[in-house]
C-alpha positions as CSV (number, residue, x, y, z in Angstrom):
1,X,131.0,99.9,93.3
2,X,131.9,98.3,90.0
3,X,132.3,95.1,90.6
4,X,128.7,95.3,92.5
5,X,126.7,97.9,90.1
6,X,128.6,97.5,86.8
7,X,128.6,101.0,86.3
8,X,130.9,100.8,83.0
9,X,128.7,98.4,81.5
10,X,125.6,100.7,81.9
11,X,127.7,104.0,80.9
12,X,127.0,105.6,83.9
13,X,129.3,106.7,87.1
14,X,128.7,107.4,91.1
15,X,127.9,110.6,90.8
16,X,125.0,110.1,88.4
17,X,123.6,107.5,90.0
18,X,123.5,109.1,93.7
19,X,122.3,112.0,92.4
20,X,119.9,110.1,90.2
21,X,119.0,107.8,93.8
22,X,118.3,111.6,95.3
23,X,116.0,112.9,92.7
24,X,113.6,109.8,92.8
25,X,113.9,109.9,96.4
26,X,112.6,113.6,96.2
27,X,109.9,112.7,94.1
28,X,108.5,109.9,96.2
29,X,109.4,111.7,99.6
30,X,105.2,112.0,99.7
31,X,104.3,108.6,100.4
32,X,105.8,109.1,104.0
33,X,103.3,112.2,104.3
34,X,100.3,110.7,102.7
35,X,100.4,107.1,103.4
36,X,100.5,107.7,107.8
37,X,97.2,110.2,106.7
38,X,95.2,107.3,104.4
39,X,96.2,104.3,106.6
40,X,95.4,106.6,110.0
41,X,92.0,106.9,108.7
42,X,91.8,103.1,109.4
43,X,92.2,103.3,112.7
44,X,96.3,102.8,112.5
45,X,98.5,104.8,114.9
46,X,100.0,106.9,112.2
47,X,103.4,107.4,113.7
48,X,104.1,103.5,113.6
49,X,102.7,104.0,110.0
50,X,105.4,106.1,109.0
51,X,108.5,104.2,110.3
52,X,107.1,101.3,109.1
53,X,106.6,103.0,105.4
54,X,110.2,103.9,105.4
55,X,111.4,100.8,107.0
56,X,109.6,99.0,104.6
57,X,110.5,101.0,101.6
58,X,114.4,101.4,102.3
59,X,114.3,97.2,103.1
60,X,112.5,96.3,99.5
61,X,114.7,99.2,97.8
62,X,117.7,97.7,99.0
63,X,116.5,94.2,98.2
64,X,115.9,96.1,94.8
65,X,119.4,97.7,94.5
66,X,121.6,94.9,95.3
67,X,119.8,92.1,94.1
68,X,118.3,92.7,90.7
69,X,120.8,96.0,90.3
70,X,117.6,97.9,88.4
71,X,117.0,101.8,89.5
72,X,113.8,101.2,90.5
73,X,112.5,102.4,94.2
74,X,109.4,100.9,96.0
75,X,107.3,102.2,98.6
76,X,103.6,101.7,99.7
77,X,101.6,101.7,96.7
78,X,99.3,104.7,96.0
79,X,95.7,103.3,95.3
80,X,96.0,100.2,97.2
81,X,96.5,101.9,100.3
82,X,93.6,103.4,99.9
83,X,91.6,100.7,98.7
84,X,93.5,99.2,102.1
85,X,91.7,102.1,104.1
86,X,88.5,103.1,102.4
87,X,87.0,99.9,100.8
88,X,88.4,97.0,103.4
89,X,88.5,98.6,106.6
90,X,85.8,101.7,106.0
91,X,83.1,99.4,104.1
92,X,83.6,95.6,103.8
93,X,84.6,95.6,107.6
94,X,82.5,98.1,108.8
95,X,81.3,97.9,112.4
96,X,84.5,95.1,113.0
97,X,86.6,95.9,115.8
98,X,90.4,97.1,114.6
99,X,89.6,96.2,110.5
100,X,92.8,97.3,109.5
101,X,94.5,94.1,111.2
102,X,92.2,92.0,108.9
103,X,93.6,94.0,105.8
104,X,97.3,93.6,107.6
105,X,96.5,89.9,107.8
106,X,95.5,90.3,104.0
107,X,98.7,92.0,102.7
108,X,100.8,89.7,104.4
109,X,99.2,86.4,102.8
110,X,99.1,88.7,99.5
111,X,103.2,88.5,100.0
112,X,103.6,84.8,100.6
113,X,101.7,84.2,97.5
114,X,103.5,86.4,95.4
115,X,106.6,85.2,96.7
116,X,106.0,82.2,95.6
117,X,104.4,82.7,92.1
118,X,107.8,84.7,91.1
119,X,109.6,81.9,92.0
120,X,107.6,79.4,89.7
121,X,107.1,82.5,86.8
122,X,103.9,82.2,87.0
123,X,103.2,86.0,88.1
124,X,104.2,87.2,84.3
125,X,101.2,84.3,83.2
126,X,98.6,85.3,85.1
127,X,99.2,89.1,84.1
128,X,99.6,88.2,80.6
129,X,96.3,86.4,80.9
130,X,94.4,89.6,81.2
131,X,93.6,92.1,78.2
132,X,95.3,95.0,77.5
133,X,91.9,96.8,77.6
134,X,91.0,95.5,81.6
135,X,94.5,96.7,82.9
136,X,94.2,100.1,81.2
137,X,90.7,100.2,82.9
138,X,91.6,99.3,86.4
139,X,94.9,101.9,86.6
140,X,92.3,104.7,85.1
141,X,89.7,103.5,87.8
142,X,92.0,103.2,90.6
143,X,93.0,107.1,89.8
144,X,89.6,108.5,90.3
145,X,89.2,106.6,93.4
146,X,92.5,108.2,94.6
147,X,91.1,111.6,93.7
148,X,87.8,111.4,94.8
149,X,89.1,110.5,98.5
150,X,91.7,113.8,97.8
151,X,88.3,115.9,97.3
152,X,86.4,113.8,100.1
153,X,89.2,114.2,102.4
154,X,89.4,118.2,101.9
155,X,86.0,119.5,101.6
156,X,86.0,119.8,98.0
157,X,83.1,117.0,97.8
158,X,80.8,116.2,100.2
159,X,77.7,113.9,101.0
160,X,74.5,115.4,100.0
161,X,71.1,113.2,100.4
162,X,69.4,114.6,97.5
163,X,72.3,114.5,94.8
164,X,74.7,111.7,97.1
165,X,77.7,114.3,96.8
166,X,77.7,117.9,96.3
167,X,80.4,120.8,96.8
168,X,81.6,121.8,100.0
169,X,82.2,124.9,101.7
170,X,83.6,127.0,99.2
171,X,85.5,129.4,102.1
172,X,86.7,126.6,104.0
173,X,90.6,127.0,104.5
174,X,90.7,123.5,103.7
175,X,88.9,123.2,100.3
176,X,90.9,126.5,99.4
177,X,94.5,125.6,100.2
178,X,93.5,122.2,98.9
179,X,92.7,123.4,95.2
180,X,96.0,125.5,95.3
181,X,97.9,123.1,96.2
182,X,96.5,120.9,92.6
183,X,96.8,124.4,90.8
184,X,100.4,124.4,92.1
185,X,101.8,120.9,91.4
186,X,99.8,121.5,88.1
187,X,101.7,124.5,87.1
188,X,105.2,123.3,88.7
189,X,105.0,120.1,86.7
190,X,104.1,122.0,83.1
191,X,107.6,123.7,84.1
192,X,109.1,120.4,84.6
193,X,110.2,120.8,88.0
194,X,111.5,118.3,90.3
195,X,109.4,116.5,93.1
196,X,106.4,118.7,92.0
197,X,104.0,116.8,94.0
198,X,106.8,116.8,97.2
199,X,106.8,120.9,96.6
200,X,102.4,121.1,96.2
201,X,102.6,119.5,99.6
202,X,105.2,121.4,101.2
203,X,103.9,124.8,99.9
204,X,100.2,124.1,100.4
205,X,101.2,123.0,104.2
206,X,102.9,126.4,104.6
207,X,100.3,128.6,103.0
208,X,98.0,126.2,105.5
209,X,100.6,127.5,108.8
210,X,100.2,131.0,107.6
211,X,96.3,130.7,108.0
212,X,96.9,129.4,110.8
213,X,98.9,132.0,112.2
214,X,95.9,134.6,110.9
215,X,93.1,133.2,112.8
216,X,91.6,131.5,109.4
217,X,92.4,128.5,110.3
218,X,91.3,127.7,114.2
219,X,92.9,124.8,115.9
220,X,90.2,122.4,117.8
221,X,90.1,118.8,119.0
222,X,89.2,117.7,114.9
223,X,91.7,120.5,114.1
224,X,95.2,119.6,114.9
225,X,98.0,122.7,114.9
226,X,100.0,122.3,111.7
227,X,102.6,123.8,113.4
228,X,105.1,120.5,114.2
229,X,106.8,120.6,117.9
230,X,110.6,119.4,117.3
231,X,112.3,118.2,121.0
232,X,115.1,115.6,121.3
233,X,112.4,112.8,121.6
234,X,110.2,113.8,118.6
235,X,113.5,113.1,116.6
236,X,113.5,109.5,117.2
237,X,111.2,107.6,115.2
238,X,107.7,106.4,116.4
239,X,107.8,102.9,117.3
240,X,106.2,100.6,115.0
241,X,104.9,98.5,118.6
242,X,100.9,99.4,117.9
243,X,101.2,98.1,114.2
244,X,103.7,95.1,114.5
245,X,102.8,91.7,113.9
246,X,99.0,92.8,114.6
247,X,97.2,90.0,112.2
248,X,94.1,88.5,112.4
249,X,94.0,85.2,111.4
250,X,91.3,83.9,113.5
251,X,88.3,86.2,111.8
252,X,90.1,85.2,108.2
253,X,89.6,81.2,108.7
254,X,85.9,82.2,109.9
255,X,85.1,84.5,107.1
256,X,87.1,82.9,104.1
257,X,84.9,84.0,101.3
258,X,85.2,87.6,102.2
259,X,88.5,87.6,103.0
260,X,89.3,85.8,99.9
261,X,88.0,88.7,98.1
262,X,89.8,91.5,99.7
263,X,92.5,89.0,99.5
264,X,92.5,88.9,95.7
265,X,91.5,92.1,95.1
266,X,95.1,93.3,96.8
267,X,96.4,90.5,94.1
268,X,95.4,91.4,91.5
269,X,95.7,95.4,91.3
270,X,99.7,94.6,92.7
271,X,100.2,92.2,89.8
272,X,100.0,94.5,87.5
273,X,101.1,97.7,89.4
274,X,104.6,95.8,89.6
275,X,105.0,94.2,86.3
276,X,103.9,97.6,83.9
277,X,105.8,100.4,86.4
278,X,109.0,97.8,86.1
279,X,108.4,96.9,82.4
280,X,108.2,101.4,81.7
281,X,110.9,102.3,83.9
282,X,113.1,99.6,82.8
283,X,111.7,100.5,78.5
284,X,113.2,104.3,79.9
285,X,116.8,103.0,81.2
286,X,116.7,100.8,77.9
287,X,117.2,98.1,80.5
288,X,115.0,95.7,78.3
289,X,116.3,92.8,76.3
290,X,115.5,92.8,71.9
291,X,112.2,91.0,72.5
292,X,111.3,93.5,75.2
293,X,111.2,91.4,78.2
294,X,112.7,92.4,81.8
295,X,115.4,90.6,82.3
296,X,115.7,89.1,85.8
297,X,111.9,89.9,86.1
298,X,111.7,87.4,88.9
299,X,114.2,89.2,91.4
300,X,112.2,92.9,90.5
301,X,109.2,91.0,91.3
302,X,110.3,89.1,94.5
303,X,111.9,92.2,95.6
304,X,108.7,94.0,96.4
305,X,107.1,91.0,97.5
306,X,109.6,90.3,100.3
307,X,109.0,94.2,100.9
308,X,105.3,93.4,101.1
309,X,105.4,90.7,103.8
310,X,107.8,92.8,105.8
311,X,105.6,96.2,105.8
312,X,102.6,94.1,106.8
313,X,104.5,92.5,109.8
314,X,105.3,96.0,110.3
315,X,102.2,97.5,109.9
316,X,101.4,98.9,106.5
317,X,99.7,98.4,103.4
318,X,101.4,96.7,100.1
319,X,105.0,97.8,98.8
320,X,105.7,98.0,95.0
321,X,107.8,99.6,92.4
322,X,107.3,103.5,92.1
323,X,106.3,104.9,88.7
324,X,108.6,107.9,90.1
325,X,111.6,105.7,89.7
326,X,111.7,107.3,85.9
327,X,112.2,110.5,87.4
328,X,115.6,109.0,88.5
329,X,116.0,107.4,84.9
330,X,115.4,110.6,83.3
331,X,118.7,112.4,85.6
332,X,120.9,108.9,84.3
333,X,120.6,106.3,86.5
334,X,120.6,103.4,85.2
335,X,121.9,100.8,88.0
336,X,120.7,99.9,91.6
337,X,123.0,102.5,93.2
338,X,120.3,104.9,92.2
339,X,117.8,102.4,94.1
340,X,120.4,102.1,97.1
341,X,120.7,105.5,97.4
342,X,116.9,106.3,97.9
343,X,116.5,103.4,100.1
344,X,119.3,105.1,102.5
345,X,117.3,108.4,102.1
346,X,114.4,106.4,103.5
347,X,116.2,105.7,106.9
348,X,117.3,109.3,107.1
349,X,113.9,110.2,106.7
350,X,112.8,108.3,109.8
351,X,114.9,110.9,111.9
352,X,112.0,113.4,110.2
353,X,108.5,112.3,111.8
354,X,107.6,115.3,113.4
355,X,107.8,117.3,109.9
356,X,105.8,114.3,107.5
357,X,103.4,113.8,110.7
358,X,102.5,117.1,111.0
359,X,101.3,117.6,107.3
360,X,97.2,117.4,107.0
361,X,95.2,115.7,104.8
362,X,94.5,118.9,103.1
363,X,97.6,119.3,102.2
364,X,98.5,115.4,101.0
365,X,95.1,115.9,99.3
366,X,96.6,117.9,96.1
367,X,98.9,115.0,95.5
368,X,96.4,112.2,95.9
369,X,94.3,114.0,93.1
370,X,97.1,114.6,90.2
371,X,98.3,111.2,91.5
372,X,95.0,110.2,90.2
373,X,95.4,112.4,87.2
374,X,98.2,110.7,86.1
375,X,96.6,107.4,86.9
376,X,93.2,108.3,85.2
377,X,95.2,109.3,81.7
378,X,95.6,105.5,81.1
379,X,92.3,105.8,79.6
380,X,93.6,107.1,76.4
381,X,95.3,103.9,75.9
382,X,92.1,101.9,75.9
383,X,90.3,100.5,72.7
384,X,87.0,101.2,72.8
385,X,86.2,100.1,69.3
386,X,88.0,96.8,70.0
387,X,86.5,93.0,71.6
388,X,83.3,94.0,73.4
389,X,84.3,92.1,76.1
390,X,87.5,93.6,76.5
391,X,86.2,97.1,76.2
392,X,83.0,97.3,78.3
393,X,85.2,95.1,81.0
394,X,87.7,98.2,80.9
395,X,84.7,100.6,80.7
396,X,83.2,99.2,84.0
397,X,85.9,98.9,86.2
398,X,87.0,103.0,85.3
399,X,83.1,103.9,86.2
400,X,82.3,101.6,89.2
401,X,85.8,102.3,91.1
402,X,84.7,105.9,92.3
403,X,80.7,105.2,91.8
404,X,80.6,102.6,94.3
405,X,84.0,103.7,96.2
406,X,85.5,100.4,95.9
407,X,88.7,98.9,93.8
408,X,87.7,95.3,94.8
409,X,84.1,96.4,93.3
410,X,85.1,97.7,89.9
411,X,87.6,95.1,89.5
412,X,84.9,92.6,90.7
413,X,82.2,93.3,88.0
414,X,84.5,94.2,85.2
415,X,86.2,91.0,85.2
416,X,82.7,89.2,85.7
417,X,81.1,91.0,82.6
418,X,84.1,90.2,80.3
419,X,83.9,87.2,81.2
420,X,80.3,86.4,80.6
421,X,80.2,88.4,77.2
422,X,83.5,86.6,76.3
423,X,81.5,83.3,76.8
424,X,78.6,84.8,75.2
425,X,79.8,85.9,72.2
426,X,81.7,82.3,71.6
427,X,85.2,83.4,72.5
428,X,85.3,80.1,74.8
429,X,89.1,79.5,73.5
430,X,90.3,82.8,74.2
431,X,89.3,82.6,77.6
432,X,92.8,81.7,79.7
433,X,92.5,78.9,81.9
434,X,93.4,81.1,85.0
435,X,90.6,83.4,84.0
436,X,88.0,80.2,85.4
437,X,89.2,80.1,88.7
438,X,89.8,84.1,89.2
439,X,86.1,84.0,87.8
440,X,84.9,81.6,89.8
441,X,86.5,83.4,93.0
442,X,84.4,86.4,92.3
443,X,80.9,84.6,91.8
444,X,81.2,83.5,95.2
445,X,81.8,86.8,96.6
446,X,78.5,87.9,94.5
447,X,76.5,85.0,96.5
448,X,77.7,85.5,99.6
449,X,76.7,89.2,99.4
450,X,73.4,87.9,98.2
451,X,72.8,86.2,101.2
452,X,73.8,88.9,103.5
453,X,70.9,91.4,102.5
């Protein structure tokens, strides 16, 4: 273990570091609950969904652990999972026959790419080439989306034609449990306790088994039992057979625009999602060098790129580092024995389907909405008063995410309008050269969706 982890070096024993690998673990356990519920919604069997989330996960962890030796844990990224479900499969593909193996098809490319960037460095250029202000703006945006499908998915907000959405059935079992499961994780994580959002879930799918067994709650064909059914062959984990290796390459040479766009829009969000959770969990371990770099920022990065191409020949959406990782930080792990550990608590999990696949989206719902409270708080860090251009880019991508109930959207027409006020107001030279061709990309996209109405 010492020779491998360098636990001396890092101040830090076994102990602390599995029990620091078990915390983070705890506080992440949700993914395998919510991200079989978001991608399901695509059309996914969910079952092969959740073994190849914790497949995925421990594989990328591990790569994590003994590669780059950081405490960091990955798993399928909350936000583009749904952007995954709810903008590519729900509304860019709408009406195409099995969507989600398009956005498969997309994730995997997404992997190659960023494979490949890490190993030239050029990941940490591109990301560096976009304002402070922008990347504030898209992790704010991106955590209303992830709310607003909590509330869709519940009750809480529905469609109205006179208003577009309204609030649901106020005595609904589903919009109730759903609010006390936020008031819960809320209150829980004011006292500091671990895996908050785990325990909202857990709790709020109990209180939901209780109305259940009262008769609030009625079981129907669009009402599942929340009641899971354990036998020997429920313990084995679903096979990942409906999801694996189910790309569409075909329909992306045909439609290369589009896909291009849903393509880059899965780029651009990871880029950044990797690079600031790694940069803050690292700052917490005090893993960072005196100039405040990452050091070996190229294995963190390749590490959840190689996880990403593996979940999408699985069959799920993009892997990346876990902002939860600090919850393992904060306990005193400081090596990638903490990651290892929670990678082997992945596997475990598989043993567990019938418990995570048994959870409803009412109940997943809580943590998808102070997910996107957390996200959304990234708006404090934004400068309004700063470069227009940087600010009303930032501005639009927070508003339009939710508003027209699309990441690729938001991050679409925030990048076009700094651009074009950067250009406007004679900031040619501060304009990266990258910035052109990511520009360019998007203006495309605008025409062909021009030409479609």
């Amino acid at each position: 273990m010492e020779k491998l982890f360098k636990l001396k070096e890092h101040n830090t024993t076994v102990r602390t570091e599995i029990t620091a690998g078990i915390t983070t673990f705890l506080t992440m356990a949700y993914i395998l609950a919510v991200n079989p519920n978001l991608l399901g919604a695509s059309g996914m069997d969910a079952g092969a969904v959740f073994t190849a989330t914790a497949l995925a996960s421990a594989l990328a962890t591990c790569i994590m652990a003994l590669w780059a030796n950081y405490p960091l844990v990955l798993s399928a990224s909350m936000g583009l999972n749904a952007y995954f479900t709810y903008t590519v499969c729900l509304q860019d593909l709408k009406g195409i026959e099995d969507p989600w193996r398009i956005a498969l098809t997309a994730v995997f490319i997404e992997g190659i790419i960023f494979i490949l960037l890490s190993f030239f460095k050029l990941r940490e250029t591109i990301a560096n080439s976009v304002s402070a202000n922008l990347k504030y703006g898209i992790t704010a945006g991106i955590g209303l989306f992830i709310a607003l499908i909590g509330l869709k998915s519940s009750g809480v907000v529905v469609a109205n034609e006179a208003t577009l959405v309204s609030l649901g059935d106020i005595s609904s079992p589903q919009m109730v449990l759903c609010l006390a499961g936020v008031l819960i994780i809320a209150v829980m994580n004011h006292f500091h306790v671990k895996a908050s959002i785990l325990w909202g879930i857990l709790i709020t799918w109990g209180l939901g088994i209780l109305a259940q067994l009262s008769g609030w709650y009625a079981v129907t064909a669009d009402q599942p039992s929340l009641i899971p059914s354990f036998t020997a062959a429920s313990l084995i984990p679903p096979s990942i057979a409906p999801t694996f290796f189910k790309f569409n390459f075909p329909w992306a040479a045909k439609h290369l625009s589009q896909f291009i766009v849903i393509l880059f829009s899965f780029l651009f969000v990871d880029m950044f999602d990797t690079i600031g959770t790694a940069i803050g969990v690292a700052d917490k371990a005090n893993l960072l060098d005196k100039d405040g770099n990452l050091p070996k920022a190229g294995r963190v990065l390749t590490s959840d790129a190689i996880g990403t191409v593996a979940g999408s020949i699985m069959g799920t959406s993009t892997i990346t580092s876990f902002v939860e990782s600090s919850s393992g930080v904060a306990e005193g792990g400081r090596t990638g024995l903490t990651a290892l550990t929670s990678g082997i608590l992945f596997i475990a999990a598989l043993f567990l389907s019938p418990v995570f696949l048994a959870i409803p989206s009412f109940a997943t719902a809580p943590a998808l909405i102070m997910v996107g409270f957390f996200m959304a708080s990234s708006i404090r860090k934004m400068d309004f008063d700063s470069d227009v251009a940087d600010a009303v880019g930032g501005y639009l991508a927070f508003l339009l995410m939710p508003l027209t109930y699309s990441v690729a959207t938001g991050i679409m027409f925030a990048m076009l309008a700094w651009f074009i006020i950067k250009l406007c107001t004679g900031q040619v030279k501060k304009i990266h050269p990258v910035m052109y061709i990511v520009c360019a990309l998007f203006i495309v996209r605008v025409m062909t969706l021009v030409l479609s109405f």
